[in-house]
N, CA, C and O atoms as a GROMACS GRO file, in nm:
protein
  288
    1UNK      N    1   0.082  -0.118   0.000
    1UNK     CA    2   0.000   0.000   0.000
    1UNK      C    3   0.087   0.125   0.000
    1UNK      O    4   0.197   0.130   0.054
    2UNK      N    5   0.001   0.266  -0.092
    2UNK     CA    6   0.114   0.345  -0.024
    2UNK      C    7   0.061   0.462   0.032
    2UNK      O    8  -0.056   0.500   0.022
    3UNK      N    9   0.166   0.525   0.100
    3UNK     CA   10   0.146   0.605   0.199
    3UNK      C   11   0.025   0.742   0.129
    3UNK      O   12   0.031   0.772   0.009
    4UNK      N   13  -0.079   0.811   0.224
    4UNK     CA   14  -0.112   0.903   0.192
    4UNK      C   15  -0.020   1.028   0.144
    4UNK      O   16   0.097   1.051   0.173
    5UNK      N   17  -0.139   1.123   0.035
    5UNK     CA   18  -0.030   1.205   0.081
    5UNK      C   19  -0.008   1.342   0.159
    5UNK      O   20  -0.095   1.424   0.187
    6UNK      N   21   0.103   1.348   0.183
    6UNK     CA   22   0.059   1.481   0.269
    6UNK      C   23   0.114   1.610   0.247
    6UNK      O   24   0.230   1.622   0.206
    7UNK      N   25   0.031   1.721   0.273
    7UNK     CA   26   0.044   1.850   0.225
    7UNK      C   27   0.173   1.915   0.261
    7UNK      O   28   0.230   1.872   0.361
    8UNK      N   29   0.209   1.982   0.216
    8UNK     CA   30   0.376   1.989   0.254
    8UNK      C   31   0.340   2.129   0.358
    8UNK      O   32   0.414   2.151   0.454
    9UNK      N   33   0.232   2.211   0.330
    9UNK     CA   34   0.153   2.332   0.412
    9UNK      C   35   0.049   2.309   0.487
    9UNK      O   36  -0.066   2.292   0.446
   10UNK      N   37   0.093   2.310   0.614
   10UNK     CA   38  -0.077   2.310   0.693
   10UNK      C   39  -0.068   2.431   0.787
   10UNK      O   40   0.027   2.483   0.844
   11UNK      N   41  -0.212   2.460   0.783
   11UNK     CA   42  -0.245   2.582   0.815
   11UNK      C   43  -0.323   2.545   0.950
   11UNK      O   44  -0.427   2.484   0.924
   12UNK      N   45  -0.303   2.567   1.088
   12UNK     CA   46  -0.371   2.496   1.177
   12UNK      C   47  -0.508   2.573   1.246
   12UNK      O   48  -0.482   2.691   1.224
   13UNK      N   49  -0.607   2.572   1.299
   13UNK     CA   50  -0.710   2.666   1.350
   13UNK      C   51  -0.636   2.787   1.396
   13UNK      O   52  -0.521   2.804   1.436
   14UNK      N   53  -0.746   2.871   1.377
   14UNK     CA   54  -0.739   2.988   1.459
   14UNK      C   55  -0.725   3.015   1.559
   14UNK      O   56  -0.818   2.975   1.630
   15UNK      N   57  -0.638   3.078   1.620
   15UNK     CA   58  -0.562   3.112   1.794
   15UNK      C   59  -0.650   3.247   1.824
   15UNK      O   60  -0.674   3.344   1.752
   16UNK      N   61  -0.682   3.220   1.937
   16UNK     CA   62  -0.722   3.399   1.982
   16UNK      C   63  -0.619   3.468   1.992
   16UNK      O   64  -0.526   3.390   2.008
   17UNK      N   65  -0.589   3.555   1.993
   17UNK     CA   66  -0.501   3.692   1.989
   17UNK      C   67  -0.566   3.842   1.923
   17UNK      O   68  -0.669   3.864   1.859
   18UNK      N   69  -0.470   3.919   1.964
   18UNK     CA   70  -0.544   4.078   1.934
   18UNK      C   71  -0.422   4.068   1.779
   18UNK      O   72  -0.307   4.060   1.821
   19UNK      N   73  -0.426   4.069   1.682
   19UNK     CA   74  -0.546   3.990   1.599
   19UNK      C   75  -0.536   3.827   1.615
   19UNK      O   76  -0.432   3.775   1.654
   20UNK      N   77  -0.626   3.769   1.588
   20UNK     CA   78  -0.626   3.585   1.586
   20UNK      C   79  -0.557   3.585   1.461
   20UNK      O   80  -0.565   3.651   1.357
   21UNK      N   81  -0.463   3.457   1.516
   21UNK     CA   82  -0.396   3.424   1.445
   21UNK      C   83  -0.393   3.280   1.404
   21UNK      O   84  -0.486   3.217   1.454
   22UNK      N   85  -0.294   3.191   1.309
   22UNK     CA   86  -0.321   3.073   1.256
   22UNK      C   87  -0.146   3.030   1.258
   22UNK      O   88  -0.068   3.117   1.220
   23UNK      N   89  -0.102   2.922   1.293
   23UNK     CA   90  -0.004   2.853   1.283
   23UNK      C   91   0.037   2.809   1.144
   23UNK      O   92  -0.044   2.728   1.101
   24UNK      N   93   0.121   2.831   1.073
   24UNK     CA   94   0.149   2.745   0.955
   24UNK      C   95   0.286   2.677   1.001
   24UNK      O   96   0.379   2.725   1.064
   25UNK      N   97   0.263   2.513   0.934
   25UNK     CA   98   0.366   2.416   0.953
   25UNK      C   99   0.413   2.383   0.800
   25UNK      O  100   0.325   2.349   0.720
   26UNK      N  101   0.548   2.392   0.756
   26UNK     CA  102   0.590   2.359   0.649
   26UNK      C  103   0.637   2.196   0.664
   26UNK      O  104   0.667   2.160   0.777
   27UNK      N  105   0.641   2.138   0.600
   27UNK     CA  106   0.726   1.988   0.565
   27UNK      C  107   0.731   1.952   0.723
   27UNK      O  108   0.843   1.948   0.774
   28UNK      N  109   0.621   1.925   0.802
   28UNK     CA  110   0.638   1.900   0.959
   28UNK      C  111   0.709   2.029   1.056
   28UNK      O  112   0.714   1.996   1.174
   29UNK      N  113   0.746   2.127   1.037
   29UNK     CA  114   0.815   2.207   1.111
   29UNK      C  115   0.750   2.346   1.071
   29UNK      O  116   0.744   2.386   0.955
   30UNK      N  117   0.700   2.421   1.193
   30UNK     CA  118   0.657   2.532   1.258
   30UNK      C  119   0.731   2.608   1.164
   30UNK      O  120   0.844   2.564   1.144
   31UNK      N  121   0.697   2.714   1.099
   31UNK     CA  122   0.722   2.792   1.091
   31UNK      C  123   0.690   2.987   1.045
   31UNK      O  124   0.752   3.074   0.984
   32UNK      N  125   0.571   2.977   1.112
   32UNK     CA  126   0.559   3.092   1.137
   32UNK      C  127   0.400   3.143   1.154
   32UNK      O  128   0.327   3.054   1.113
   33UNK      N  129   0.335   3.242   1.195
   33UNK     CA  130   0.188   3.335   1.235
   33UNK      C  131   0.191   3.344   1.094
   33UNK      O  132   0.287   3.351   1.017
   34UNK      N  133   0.035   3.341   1.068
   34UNK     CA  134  -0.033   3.368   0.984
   34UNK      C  135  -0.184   3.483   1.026
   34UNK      O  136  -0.269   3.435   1.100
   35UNK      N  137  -0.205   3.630   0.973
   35UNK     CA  138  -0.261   3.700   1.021
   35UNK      C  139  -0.393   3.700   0.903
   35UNK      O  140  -0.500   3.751   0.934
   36UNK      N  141  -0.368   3.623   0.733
   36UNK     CA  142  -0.463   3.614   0.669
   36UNK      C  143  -0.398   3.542   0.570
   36UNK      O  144  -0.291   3.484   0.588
   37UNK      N  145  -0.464   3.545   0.459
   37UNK     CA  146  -0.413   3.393   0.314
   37UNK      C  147  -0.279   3.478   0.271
   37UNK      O  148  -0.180   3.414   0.235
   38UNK      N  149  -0.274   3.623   0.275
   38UNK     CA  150  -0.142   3.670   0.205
   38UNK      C  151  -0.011   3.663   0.292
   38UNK      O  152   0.105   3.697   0.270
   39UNK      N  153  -0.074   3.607   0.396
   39UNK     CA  154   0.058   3.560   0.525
   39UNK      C  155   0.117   3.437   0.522
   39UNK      O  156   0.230   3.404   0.559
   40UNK      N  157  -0.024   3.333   0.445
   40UNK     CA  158   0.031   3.198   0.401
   40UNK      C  159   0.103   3.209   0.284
   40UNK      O  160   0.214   3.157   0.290
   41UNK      N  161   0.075   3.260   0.181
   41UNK     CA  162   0.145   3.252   0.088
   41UNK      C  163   0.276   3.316   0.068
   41UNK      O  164   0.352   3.292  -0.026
   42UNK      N  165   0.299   3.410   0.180
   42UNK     CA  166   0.444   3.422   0.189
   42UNK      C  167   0.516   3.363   0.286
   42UNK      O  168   0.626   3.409   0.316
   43UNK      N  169   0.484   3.298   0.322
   43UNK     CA  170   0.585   3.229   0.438
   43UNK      C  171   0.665   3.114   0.324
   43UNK      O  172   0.782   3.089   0.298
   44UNK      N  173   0.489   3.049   0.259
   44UNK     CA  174   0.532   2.961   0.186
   44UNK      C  175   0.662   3.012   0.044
   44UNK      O  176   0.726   2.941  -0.032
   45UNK      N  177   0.658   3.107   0.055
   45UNK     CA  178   0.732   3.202  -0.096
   45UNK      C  179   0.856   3.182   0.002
   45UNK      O  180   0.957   3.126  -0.042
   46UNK      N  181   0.852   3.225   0.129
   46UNK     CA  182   1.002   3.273   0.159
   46UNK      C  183   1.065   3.089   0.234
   46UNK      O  184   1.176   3.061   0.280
   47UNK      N  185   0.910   2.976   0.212
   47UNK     CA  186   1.073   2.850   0.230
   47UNK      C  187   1.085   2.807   0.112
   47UNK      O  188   1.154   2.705   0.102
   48UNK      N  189   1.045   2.847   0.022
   48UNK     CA  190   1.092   2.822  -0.143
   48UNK      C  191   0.938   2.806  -0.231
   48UNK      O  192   0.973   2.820  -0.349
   49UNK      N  193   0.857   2.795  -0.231
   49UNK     CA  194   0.755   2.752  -0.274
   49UNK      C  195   0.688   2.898  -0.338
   49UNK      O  196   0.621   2.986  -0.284
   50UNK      N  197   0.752   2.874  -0.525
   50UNK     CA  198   0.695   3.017  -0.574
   50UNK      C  199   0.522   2.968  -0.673
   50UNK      O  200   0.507   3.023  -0.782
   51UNK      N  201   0.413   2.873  -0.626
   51UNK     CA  202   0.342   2.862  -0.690
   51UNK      C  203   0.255   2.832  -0.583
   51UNK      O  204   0.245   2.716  -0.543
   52UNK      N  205   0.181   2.939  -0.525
   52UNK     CA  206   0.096   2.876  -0.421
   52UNK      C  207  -0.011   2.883  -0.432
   52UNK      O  208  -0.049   2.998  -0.455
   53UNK      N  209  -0.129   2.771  -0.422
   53UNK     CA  210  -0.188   2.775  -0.455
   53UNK      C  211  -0.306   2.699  -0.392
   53UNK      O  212  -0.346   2.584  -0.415
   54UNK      N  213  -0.364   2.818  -0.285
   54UNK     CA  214  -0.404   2.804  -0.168
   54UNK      C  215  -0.521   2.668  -0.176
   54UNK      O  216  -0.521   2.567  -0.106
   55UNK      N  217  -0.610   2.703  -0.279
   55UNK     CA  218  -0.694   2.606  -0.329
   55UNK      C  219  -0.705   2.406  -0.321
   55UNK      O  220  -0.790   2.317  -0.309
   56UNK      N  221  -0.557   2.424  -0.338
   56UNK     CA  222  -0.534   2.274  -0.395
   56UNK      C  223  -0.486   2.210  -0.253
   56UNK      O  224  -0.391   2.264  -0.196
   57UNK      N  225  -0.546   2.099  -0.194
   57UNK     CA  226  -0.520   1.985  -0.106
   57UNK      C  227  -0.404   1.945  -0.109
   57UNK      O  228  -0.382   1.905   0.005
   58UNK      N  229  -0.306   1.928  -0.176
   58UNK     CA  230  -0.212   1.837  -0.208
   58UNK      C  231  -0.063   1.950  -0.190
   58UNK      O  232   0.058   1.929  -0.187
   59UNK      N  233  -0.149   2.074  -0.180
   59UNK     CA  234  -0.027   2.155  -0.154
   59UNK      C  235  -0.063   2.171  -0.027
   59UNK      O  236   0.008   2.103   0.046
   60UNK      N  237  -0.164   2.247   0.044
   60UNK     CA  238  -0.217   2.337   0.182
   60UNK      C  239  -0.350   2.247   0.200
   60UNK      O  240  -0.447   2.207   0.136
   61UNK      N  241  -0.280   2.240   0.352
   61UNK     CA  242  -0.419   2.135   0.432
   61UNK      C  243  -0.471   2.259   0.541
   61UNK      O  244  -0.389   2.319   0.610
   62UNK      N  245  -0.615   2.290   0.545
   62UNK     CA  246  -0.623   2.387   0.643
   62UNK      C  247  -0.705   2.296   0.747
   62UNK      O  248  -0.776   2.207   0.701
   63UNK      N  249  -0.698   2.317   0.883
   63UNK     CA  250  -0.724   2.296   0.964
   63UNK      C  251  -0.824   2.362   1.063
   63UNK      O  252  -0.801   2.480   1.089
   64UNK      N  253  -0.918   2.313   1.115
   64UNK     CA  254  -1.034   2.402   1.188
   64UNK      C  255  -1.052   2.554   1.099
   64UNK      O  256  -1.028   2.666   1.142
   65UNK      N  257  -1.101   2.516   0.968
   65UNK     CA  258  -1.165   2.645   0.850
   65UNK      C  259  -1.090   2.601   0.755
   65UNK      O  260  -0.993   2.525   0.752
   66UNK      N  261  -1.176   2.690   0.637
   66UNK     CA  262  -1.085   2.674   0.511
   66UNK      C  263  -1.033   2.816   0.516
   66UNK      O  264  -1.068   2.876   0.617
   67UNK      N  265  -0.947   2.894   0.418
   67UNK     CA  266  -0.886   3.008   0.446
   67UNK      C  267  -0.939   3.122   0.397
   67UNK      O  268  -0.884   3.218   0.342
   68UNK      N  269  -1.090   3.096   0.430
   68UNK     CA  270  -1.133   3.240   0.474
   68UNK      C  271  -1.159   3.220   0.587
   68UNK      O  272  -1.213   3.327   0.617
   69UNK      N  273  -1.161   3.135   0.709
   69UNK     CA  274  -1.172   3.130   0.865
   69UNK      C  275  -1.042   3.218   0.886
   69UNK      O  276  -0.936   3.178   0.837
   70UNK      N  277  -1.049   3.362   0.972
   70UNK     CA  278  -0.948   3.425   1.074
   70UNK      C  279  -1.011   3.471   1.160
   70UNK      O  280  -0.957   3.570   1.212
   71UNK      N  281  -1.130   3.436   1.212
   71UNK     CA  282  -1.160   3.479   1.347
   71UNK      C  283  -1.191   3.372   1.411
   71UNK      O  284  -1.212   3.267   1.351
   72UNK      N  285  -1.203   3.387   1.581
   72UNK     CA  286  -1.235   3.196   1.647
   72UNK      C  287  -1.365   3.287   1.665
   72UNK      O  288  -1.468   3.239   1.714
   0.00000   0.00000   0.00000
């Protein structure tokens, strides 16, 4: 059998904070606040990833919302 696959971007629920914020995890590892979709797509730009494309499963898994959820 083979393995699922998995999104190399996950975007995790919404955190309360003054503003709520969202965790993004690259390739298993943390790396950085997300304050809306143009926060995901540059994090993802700045660990190399110049085609993002928030839409597609196979790139970005979102977690508790899809990415228009930024408020809890």
């Amino acid at each position: 059998m083979s393995e699922p696959v998995v999104a190399p971007v996950i975007v995790f629920g919404v955190m309360p904070g003054d503003p709520p914020f969202r965790i993004v995890q690259i390739n298993g590892d943390p790396v950085g606040v997300a304050y809306d979709m143009v926060d995901v797509i540059r994090i993802a730009d700045q660990a190399g990833f110049k085609h993002v494309d928030l839409d597609d499963p196979a790139f970005v898994r979102w977690l508790g919302g899809g990415k228009y959820r930024w408020t809890v």
